[in-house]
C-alpha positions as CSV (number, residue, x, y, z in Angstrom):
1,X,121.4,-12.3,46.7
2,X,117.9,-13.0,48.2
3,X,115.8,-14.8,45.7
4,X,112.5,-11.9,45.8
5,X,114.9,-8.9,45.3
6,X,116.7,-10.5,42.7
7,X,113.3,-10.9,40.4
8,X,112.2,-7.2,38.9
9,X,108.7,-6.2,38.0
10,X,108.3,-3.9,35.1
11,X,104.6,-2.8,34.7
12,X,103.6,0.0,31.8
13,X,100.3,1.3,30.3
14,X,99.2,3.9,27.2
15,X,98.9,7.0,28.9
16,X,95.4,7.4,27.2
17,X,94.3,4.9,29.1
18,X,93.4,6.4,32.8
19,X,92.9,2.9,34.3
20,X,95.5,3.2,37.3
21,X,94.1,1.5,40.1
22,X,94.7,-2.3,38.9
23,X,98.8,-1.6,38.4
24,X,98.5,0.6,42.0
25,X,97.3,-2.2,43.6
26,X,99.1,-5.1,42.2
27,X,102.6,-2.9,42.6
28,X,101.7,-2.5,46.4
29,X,101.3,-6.4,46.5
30,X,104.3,-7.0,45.0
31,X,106.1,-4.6,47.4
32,X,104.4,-6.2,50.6
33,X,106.0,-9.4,49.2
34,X,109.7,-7.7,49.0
35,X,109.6,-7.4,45.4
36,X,111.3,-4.9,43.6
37,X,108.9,-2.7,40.9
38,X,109.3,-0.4,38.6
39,X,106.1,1.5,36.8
40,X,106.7,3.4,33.9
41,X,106.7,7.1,33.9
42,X,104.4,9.3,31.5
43,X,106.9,9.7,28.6
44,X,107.1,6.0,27.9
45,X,103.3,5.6,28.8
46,X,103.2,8.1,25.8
47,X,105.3,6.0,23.6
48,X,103.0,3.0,24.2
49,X,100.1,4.9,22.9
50,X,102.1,5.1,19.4
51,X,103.1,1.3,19.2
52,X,102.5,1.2,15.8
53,X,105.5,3.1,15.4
54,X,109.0,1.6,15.6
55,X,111.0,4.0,17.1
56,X,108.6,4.3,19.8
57,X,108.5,1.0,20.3
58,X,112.6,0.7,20.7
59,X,112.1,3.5,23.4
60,X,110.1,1.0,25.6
61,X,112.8,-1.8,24.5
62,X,115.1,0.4,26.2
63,X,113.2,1.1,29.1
64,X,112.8,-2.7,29.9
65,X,116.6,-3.8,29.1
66,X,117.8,-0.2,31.1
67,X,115.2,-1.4,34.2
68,X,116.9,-4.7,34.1
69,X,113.0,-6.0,34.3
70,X,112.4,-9.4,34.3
71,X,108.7,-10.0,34.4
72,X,106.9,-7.4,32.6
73,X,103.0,-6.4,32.9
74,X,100.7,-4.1,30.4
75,X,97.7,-2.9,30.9
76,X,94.9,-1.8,28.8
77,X,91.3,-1.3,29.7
78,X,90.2,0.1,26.5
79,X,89.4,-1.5,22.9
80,X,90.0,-4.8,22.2
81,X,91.7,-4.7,19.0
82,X,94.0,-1.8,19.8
83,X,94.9,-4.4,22.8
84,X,95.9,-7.2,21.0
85,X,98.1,-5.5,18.3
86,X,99.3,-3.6,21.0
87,X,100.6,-6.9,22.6
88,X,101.2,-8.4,19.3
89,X,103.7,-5.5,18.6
90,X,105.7,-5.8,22.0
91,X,105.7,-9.5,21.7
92,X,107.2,-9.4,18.2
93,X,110.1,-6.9,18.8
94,X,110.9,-8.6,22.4
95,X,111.7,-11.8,19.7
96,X,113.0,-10.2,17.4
97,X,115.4,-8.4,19.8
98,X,115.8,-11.7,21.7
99,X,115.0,-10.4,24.9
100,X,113.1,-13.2,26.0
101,X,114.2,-16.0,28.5
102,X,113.7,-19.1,25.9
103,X,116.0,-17.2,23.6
104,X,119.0,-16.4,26.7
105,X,117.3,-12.8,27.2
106,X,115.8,-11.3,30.5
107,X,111.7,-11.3,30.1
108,X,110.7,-14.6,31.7
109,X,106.9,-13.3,31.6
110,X,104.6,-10.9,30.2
111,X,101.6,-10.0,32.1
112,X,98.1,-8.5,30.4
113,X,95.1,-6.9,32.1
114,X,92.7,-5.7,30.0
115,X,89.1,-6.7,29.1
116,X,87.3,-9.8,28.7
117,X,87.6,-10.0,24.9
118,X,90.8,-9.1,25.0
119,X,92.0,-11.2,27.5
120,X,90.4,-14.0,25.4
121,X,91.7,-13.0,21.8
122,X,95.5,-12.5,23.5
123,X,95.3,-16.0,24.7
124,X,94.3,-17.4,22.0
125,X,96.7,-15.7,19.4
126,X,99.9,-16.3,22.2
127,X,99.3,-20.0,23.8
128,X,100.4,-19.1,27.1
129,X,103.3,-17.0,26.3
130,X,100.9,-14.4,28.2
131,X,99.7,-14.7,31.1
132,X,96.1,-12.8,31.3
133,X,93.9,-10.9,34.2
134,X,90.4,-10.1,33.4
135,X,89.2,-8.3,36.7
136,X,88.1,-10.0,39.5
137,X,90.9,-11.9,40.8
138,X,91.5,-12.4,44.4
139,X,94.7,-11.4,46.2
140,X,96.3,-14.8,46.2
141,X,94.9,-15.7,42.6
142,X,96.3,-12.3,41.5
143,X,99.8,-13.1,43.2
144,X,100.3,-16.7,42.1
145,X,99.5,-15.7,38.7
146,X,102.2,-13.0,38.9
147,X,104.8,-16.1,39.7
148,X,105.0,-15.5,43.7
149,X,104.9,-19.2,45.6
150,X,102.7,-19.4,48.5
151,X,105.5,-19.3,51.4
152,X,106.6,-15.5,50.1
153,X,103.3,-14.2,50.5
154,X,103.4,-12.2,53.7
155,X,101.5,-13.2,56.7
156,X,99.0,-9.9,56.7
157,X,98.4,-10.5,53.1
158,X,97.0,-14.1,53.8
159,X,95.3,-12.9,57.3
160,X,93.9,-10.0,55.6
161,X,92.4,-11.8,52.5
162,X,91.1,-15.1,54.5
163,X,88.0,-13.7,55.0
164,X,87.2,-13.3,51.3
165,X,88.5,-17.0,50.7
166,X,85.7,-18.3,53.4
167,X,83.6,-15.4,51.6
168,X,84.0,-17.4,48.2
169,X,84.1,-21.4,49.6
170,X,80.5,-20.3,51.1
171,X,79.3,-19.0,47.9
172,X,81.1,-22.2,45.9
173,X,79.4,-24.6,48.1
174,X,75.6,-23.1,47.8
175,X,76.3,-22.4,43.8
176,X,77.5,-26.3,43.6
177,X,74.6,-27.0,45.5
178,X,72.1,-25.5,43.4
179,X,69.5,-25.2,46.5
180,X,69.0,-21.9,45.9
181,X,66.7,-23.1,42.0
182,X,64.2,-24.0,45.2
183,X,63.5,-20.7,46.0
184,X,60.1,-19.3,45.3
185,X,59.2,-15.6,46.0
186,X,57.0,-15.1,49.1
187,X,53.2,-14.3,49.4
188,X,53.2,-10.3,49.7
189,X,50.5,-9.3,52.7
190,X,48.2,-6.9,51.1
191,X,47.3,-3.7,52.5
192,X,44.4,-1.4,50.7
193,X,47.3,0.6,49.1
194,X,49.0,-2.0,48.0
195,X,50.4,-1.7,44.6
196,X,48.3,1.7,43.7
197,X,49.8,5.0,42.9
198,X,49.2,5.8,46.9
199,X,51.7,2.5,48.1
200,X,54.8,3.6,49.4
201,X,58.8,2.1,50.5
202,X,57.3,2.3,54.3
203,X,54.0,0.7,53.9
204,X,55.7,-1.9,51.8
205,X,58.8,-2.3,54.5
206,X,56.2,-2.6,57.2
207,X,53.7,-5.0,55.2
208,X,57.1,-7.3,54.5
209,X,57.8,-7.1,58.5
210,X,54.4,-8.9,59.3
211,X,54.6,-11.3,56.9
212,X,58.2,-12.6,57.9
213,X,60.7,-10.5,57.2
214,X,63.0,-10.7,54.3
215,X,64.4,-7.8,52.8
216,X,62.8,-6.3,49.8
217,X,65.3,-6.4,46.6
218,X,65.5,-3.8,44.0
219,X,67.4,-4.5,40.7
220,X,68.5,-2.5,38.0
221,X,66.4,-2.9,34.6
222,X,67.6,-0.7,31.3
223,X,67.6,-2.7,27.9
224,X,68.5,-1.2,24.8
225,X,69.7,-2.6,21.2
226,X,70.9,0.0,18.6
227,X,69.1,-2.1,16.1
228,X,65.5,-1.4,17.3
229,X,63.7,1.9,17.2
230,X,63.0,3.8,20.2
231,X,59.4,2.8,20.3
232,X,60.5,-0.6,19.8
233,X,62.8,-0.5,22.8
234,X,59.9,0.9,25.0
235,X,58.0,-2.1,24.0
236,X,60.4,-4.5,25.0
237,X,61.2,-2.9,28.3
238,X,57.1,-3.1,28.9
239,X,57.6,-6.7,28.2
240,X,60.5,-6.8,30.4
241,X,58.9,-5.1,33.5
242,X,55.2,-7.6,33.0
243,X,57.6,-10.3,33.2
244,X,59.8,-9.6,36.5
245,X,56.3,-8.0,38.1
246,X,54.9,-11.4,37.0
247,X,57.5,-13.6,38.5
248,X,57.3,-11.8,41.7
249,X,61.2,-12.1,42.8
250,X,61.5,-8.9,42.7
251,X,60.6,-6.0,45.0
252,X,61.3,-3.0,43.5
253,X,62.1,-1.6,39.6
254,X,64.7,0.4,38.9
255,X,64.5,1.6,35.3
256,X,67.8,2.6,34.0
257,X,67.0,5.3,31.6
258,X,69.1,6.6,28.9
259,X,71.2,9.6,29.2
260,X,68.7,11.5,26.6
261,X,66.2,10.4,29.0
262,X,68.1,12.4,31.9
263,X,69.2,15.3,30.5
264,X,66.9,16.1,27.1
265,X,63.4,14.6,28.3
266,X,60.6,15.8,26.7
267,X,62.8,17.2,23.9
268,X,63.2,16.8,20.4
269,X,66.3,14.0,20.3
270,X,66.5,14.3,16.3
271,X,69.8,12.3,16.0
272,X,71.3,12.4,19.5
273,X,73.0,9.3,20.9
274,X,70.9,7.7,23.1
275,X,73.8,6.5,25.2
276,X,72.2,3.2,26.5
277,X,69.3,2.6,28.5
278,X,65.6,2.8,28.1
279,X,64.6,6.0,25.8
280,X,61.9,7.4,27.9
281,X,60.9,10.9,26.9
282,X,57.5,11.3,27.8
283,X,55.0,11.3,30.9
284,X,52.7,8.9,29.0
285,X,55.2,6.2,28.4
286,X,56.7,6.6,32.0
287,X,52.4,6.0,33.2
288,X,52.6,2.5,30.8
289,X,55.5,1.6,32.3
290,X,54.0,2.1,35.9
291,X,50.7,0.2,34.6
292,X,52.7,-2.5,33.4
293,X,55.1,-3.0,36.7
294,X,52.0,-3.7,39.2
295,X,52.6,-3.9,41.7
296,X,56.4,-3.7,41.9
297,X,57.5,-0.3,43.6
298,X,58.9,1.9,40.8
299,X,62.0,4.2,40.5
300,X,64.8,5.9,38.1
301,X,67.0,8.2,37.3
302,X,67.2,11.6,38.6
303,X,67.6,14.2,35.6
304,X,70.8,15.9,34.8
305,X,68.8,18.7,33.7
306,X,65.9,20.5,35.3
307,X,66.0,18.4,37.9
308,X,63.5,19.5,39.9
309,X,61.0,19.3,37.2
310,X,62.2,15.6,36.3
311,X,61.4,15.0,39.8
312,X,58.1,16.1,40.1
313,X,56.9,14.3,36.6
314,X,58.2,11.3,38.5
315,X,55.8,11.6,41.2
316,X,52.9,11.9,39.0
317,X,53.8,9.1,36.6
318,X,55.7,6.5,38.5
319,X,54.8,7.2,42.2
320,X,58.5,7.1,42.6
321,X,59.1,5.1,45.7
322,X,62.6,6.9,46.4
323,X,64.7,9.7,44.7
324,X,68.0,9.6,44.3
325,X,70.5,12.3,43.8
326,X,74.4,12.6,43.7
327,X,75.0,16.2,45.1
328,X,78.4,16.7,43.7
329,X,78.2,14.3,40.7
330,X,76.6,13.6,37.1
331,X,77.6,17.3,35.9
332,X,80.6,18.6,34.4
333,X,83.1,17.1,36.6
334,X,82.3,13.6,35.5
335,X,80.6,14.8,31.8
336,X,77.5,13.4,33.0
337,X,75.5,16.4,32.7
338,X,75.7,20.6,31.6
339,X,75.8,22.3,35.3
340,X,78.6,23.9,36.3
341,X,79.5,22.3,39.9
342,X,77.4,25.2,41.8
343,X,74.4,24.9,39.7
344,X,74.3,21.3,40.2
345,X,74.2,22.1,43.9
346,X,71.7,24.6,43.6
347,X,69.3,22.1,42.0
348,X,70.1,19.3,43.7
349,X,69.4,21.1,47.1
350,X,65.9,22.5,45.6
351,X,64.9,18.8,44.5
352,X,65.5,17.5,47.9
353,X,63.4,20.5,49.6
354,X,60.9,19.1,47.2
355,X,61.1,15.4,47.6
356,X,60.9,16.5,51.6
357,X,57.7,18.3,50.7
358,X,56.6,15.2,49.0
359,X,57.7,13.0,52.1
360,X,59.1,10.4,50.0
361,X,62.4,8.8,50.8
362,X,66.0,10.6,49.6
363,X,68.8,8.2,48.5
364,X,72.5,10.0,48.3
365,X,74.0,8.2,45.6
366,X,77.7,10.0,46.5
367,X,79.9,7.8,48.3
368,X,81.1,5.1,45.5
369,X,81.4,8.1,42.9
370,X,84.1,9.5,45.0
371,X,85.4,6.0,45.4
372,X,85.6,5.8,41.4
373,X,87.8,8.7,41.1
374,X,90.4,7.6,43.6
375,X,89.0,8.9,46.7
376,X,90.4,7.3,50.1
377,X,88.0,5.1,52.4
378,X,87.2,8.3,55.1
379,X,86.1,10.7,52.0
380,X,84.0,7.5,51.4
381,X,82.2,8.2,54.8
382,X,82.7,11.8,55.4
383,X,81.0,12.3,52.1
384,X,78.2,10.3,53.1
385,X,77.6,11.8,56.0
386,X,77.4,14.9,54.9
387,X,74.9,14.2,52.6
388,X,72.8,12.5,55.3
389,X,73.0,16.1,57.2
390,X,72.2,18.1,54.4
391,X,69.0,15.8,54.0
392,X,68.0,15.9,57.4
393,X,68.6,19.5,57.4
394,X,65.9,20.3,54.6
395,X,63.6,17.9,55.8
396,X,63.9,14.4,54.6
397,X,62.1,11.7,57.1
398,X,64.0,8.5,55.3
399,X,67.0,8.1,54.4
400,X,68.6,5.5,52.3
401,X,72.1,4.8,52.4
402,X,73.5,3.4,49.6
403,X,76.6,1.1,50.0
404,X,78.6,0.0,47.0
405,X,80.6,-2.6,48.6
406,X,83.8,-4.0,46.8
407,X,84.9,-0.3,45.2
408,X,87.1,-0.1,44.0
409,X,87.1,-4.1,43.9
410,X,90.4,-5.2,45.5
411,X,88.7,-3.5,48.8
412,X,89.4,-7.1,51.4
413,X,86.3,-7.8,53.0
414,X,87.8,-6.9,56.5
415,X,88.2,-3.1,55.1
416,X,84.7,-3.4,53.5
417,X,83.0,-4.3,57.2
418,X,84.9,-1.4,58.8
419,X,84.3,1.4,56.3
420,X,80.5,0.1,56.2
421,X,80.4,0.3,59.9
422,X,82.1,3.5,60.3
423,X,79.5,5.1,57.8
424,X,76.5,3.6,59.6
425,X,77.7,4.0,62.9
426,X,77.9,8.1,61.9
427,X,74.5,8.2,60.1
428,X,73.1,6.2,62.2
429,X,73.7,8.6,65.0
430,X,71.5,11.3,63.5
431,X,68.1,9.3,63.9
432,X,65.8,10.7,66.1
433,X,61.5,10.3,65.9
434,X,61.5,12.6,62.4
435,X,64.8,11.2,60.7
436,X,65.2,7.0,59.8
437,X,68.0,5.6,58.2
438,X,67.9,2.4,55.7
439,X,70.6,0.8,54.7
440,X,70.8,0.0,51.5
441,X,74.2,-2.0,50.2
442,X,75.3,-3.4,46.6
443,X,77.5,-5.1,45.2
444,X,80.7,-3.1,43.2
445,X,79.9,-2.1,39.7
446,X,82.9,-3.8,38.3
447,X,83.4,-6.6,41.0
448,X,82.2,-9.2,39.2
449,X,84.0,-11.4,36.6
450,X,83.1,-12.4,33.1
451,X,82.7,-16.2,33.8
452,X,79.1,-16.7,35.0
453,X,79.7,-19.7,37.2
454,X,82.5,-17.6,39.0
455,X,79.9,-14.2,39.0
456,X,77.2,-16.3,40.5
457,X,79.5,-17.8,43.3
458,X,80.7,-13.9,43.8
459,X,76.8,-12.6,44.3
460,X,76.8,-15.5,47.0
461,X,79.8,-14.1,48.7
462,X,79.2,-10.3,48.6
463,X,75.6,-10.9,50.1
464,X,77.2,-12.6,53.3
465,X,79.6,-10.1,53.2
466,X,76.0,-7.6,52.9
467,X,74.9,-9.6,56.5
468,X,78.3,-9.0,58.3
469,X,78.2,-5.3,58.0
470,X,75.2,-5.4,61.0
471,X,75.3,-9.3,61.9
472,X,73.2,-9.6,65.2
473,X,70.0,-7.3,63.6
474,X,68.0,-9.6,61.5
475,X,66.1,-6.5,59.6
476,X,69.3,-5.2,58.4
477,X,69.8,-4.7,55.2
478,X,66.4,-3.5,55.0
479,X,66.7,-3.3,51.3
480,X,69.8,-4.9,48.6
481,X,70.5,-3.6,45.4
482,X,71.1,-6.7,43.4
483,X,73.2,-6.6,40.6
484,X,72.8,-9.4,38.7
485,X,75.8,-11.8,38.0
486,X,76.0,-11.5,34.3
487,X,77.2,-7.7,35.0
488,X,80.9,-7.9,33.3
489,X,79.6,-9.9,30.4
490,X,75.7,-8.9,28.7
491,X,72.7,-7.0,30.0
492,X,70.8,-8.7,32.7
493,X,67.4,-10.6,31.5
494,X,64.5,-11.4,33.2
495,X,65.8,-14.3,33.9
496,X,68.7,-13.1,34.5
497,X,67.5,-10.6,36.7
498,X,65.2,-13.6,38.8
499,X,67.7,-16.3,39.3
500,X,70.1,-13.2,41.0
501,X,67.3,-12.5,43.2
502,X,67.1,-16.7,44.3
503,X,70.9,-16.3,44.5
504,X,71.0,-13.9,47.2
505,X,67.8,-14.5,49.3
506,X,68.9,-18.2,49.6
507,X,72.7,-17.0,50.4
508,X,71.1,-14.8,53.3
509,X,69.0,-17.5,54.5
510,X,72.0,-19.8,54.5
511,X,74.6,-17.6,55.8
512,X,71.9,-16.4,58.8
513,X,71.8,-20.5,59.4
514,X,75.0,-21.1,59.5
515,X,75.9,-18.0,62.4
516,X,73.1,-19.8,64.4
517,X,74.8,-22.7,64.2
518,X,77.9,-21.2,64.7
519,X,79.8,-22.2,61.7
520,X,80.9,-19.4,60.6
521,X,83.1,-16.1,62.4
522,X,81.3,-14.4,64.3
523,X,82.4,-10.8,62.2
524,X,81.5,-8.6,65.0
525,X,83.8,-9.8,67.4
526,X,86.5,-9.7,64.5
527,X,89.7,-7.7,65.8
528,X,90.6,-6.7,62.5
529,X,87.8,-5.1,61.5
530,X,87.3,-3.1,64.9
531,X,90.3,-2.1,65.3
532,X,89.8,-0.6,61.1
533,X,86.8,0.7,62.2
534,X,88.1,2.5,65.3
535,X,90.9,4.6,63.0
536,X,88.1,5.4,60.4
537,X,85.6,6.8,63.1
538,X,88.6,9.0,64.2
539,X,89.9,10.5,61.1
540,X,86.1,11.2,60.1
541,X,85.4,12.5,62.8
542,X,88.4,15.0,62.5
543,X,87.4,15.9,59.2
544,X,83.8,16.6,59.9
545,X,84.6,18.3,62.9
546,X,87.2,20.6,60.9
547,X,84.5,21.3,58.1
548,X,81.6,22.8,60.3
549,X,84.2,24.4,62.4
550,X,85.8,26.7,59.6
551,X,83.4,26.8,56.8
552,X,80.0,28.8,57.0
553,X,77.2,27.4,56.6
554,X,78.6,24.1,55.4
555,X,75.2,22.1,54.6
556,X,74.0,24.5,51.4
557,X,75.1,25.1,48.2
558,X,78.0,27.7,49.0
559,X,79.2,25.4,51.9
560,X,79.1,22.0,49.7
561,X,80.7,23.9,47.2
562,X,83.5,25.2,49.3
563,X,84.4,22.0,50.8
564,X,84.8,20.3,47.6
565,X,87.0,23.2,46.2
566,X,89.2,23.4,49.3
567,X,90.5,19.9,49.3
568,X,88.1,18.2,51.9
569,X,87.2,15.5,49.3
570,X,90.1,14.3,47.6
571,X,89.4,12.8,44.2
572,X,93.3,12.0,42.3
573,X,91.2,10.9,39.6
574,X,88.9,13.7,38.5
575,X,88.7,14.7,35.1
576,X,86.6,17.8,34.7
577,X,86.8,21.0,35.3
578,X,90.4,20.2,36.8
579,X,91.9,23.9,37.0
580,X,88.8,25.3,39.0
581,X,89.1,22.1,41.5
582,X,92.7,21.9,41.7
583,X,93.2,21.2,45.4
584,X,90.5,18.5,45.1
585,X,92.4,16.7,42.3
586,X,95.7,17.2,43.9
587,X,95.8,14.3,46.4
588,X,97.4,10.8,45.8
589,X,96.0,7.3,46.9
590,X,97.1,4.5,47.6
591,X,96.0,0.8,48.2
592,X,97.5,-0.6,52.0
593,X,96.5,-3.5,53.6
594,X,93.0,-3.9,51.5
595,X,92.0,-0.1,52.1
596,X,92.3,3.2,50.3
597,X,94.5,5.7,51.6
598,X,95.3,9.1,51.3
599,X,99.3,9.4,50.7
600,X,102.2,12.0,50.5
601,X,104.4,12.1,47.5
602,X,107.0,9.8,49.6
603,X,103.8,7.4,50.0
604,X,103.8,7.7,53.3
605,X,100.4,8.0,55.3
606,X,99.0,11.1,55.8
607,X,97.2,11.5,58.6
608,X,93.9,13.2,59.9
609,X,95.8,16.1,61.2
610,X,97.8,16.9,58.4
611,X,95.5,16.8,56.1
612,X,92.9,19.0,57.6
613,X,95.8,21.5,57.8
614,X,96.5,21.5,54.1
615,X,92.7,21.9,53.0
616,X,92.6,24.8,55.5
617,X,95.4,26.1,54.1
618,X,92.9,26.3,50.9
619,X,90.2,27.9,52.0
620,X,91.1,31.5,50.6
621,X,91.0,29.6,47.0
622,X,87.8,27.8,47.5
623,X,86.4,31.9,48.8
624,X,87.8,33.1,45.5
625,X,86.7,30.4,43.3
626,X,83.1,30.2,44.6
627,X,82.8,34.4,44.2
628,X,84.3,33.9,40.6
629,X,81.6,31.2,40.1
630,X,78.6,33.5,41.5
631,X,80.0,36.2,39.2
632,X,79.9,33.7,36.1
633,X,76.8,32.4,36.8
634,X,74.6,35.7,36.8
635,X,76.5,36.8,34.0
């Protein structure tokens, strides 16, 4: 019998855990290298989530002895104690049942993904009778830990993830090297607005031209401890943002806000959860924060509630350097905010006539939201683009596009270049005298991993993988969103914050050197990547062309609304307001070859053609839902 098929995988998590993509991705690994898998169905996922319970506990048994499995993988990405007794309570009954392999039995291993701390605390209570996955793994760190020798690792898996291993020898190499401690922040060229509540993201992006070119770097800054009053957590954030503007590493401030802060501001909060983030609820404290950031540009969180009104008390206070909204997100269909999906859209599309008025730069922070709830690598783009058209449409001059690289975060680098290129390539081709485009990339939000030496070798290696995307154009990225390296583990200091921004100017610089000298792959030139980029122009192309085509009016509120509700942006993974977007939700995904991909139930490809033909198929639905709405909404 050959060796591979004779081995079988067994993977199984609670069904209250919603965490799918990890087991996804490692069960199409494990079929690439001729393995054979088995994922357990919802009723024993159910049984999992009552593990304290002995009979449910014999019905997994069952499962794995009826499976045959041989190597058997759990997953939890929730609390930490409920993991380990969770895996304490498997472990003990696979003894006590003798089903493992020291005692004659068939389980030779037992896998556990989960979360930092609980990686840590299983480890320690089971000496290496588990074997442990904490997020960030690569493809061939993730396979040998899963038991699969080098030589039966197929050839496109190894070609496919070689990239990312040059990706992570360059970052290894300038972390070991420690040059990058030597970097000291430039000497900003004043201008006579410089700073004041009259500078701007162009005057500052022009300034940093003349003065040799580097790109400006914008960081994420939200501290909050449960222990300190709100006034007390203002005062440290003032602290905070004196000390960064001080330093000078960094460009421009992001303050993450609280949730309060978004959807209650100005309120009475009484005893409402903050939910993290700075507690701003006032235009006075938002003015001391400007005050205290000179002259760092300065910009935050769009409101989830009267969001035009948020936006316009950012102008006054902050000088807000950019706005950002998410069109289709941070309402109920993510629990982020009270609008119903149309009303959301409505506002949204009144802010950005208002930020146009304003003539400030629009970010469309869309893209890796659809990303996060399963979507496949063309909704990625098509959903960018259409933001980008509904922008220029209402009048925005700028327009930055956001790129949250590694999402989800076993994305190969190869797929990464070629999505990022497709999306430019189609934005980029609405610039004319009164419309500019700025790219704007980031690392993923859960790409890096909880050791900090390993995180600070990853921010190396996802900022050359930022200079491939456009490798010949030395202004591009015009700005990075730096998240810092201590993501997966604590909240980002000062400090913190700083030695991030050395990490990834002095990565640029040395990467940049290095394609002079011509020691590295030239990425453009990169078969691969092309030939990924090619198929993902196509299929975007199809879609858009199918959405302006058959729905009316398709950049306004009815239109955005419609094409969500039809099916023209899958999302598997949604979780609100499921019934009303049913042919949204009802898509499946599926990791190939590095990339996201839409799938029939079979899991076979589903191409361009196809699929517009379903979501046409829906567009009666989306009529009827979007009447209901109106109905509902004047009611």
């Amino acid at each position: 019998m050959n060796e591979k098929k004779s081995i079988q995988y067994g993977f199984i998590k609670p069904a209250l855990d919603a965490h799918t993509l990890g087991i996804n991705t490692v069960v199409e690994l494990l079929y690439d290298c001729g393995y054979n898998v088995i994922v357990a169905d919802d009723k024993v996922s159910k049984m999992l989530n009552d593990y304290k319970y002995a009979l449910r506990r014999k019905g997994i048994l069952d499962w794995i002895s009826s499976k045959k499995i041989q190597k058997l993988g759990i997953s939890y990405r929730l609390d930490e104690n409920d993991a380990l007794n969770m895996v304490g309570y498997l472990i003990n009954d696979l003894k006590e049942s003798n089903l493992m392999r020291f005692q004659g039995g068939p389980i030779e291993t037992v896998f556990f993904a989960g979360l930092p701390k609980a990686c840590k605390a299983i480890e320690k209570e089971f000496k290496g009778l588990v074997v442990t996955f904490i997020g960030g793994e690569s493809v061939r760190e993730t396979l040998f830990k899963l038991g699969v020798p080098e030589n039966k690792i197929p050839s496109k898996i190894c070609t496919g993830s070689k990239y990312d291993d040059k990706l992570m020898e360059f970052g290894k190499k300038l972390i070991d090297s420690e040059e990058y401690l030597n970097y000291k922040p430039k000497n900003k060229l004043p201008y006579s607005e410089f700073g004041s509540m009259k500078d701007t993201l162009t005057k500052r992006l022009e300034s940093n031209i003349k003065s040799g070119f580097e790109p400006l770097m914008r960081a994420h800054v939200g501290p909050f401890l449960s222990t300190l009053s709100r006034k007390e957590s203002l005062n440290q954030f003032v602290d905070w943002v004196k000390s960064l503007a001080e330093a000078g590493y960094l460009d421009i401030l992001s303050i993450g806000s609280s949730q309060l802060t978004q959807s209650n501001f100005g309120e009475n909060w009484n005893d409402k959860a903050n939910g993290g983030g700075v507690p701003i609820n006032s235009p006075e404290e938002y003015k001391k924060i400007w005050e205290s950031s000179r002259p760092l540009l300065v910009r935050t969180y769009a409101g989830t509630k009267n969001i035009p009104e948020l936006a316009q008390v950012y102008e006054k206070t902050i000088n807000i350097c950019w706005h950002a909204l998410s069109l289709w997100w941070f309402n109920k269909l993510d629990e982020r905010g009270p609008y119903d999906l149309y009303m959301n859209l409505k506002q949204h599309i009144k802010t950005i006539k208002y930020i146009a008025e304003t003539g400030k730069p629009f970010e469309a922070n869309v893209s890796h939201h659809f990303a996060f709830r399963g979507a496949d690598d063309v909704t990625y783009i098509v959903s960018a683009y259409l933001a980008a058209v509904l922008a220029k449409k209402l009048g925005i001059k700028t327009f930055i596009l956001q790129n949250m690289l590694n999402t989800p975060r076993f994305t190969w680098g190869v797929q990464d270049l070629a999505k990022s290129r497709a999306m430019l390539k189609l934005i980029r081709g609405l610039e004319d005298k009164n419309f500019t485009v700025l790219l704007q990339p980031r690392a993923g939000l859960d790409y890096f991993r909880p050791d900090i030496y390993e995180a600070k070798i990853q921010l190396a290696a996802v900022t050359a993988l930022m200079d491939d995307i456009d490798p010949h154009n030395e202004m591009s990225p015009p700005i990075i969103h730096v998240v810092s390296y201590s993501e997966a583990t604590h909240l980002a200091t000062p400090d913190i914050i700083n030695e991030s921004v050395q990490i990834t100017h002095c990565a640029l610089k040395k990467y940049r050197t290095l394609r002079k000298q011509k020691n590295i792959e030239d990425m453009s030139k990169n078969s691969d990547v092309n030939r990924r980029e090619v198929e993902l122009l196509s299929a975007a192309r199809k879609v858009i062309a199918a959405i302006e085509d058959n729905i009316d009016n398709p950049y306004s509120t009815d239109g955005f609304y419609k094409i969500f509700s039809s099916g023209f942006l899958p999302v598997p993974y949604l979780w609100g307001e499921t019934e009303e977007f049913k042919h949204a939700k009802d898509w499946k995904t599926k990791p190939i070859s590095g990339g996201m991909k839409l799938v029939d139930q079979n899991n076979n490809i589903i191409q361009p053609e196809a699929f517009v033909e379903i979501v046409l198929s829906n567009l009666k639905d989306a009529e009827y839902n979007l009447k209901l709405r109106k109905m509902n909404n004047h009611s």
